[in-house]
N, C-alpha and C positions, 0 to 999 in steps of 0.2 A: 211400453206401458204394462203387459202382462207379464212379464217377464223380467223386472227390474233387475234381481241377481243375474242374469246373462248380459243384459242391455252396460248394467252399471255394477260390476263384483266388488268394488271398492267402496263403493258407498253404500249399495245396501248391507255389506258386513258393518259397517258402521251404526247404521241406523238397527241392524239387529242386537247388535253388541250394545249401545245404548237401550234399546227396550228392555235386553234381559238384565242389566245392570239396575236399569227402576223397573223390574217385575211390571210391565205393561207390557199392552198389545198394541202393534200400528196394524192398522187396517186400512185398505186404499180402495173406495170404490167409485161407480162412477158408471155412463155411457159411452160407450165406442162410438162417435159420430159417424164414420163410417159403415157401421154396421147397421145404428139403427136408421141413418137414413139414405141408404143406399141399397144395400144387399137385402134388410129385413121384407123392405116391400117389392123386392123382386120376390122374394121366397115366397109370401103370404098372397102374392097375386099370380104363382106359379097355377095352378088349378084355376084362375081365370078364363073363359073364352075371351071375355073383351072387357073393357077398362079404360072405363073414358078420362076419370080423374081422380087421382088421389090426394088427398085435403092434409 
């Protein structure tokens, strides 16, 4: 996902080589499900003492 040229070097050369051929930009953005609903509120609840619930 962040790293398409590693993940996929065949097709993001494509998709770059088509961009620079029509002078446009591809942009890909987006949320990491895992990050923000996993790791974020362990992070943000790190300085907790106690923590009954998170909505």
């Amino acid at each position: 996902m962040f790293f398409p040229y590693i993940r996929n070097p065949r097709l993001s050369q494509q998709l770059d080589n088509l961009a620079k051929e029509h002078s446009v930009t591809v942009l890909a953005t987006g949320v990491n499900p895992g990050f923000a609903m996993d790791t974020l509120p362990l992070f943000l609840t790190g300085v907790c003492q106690k923590v009954k619930s998170i909505h």
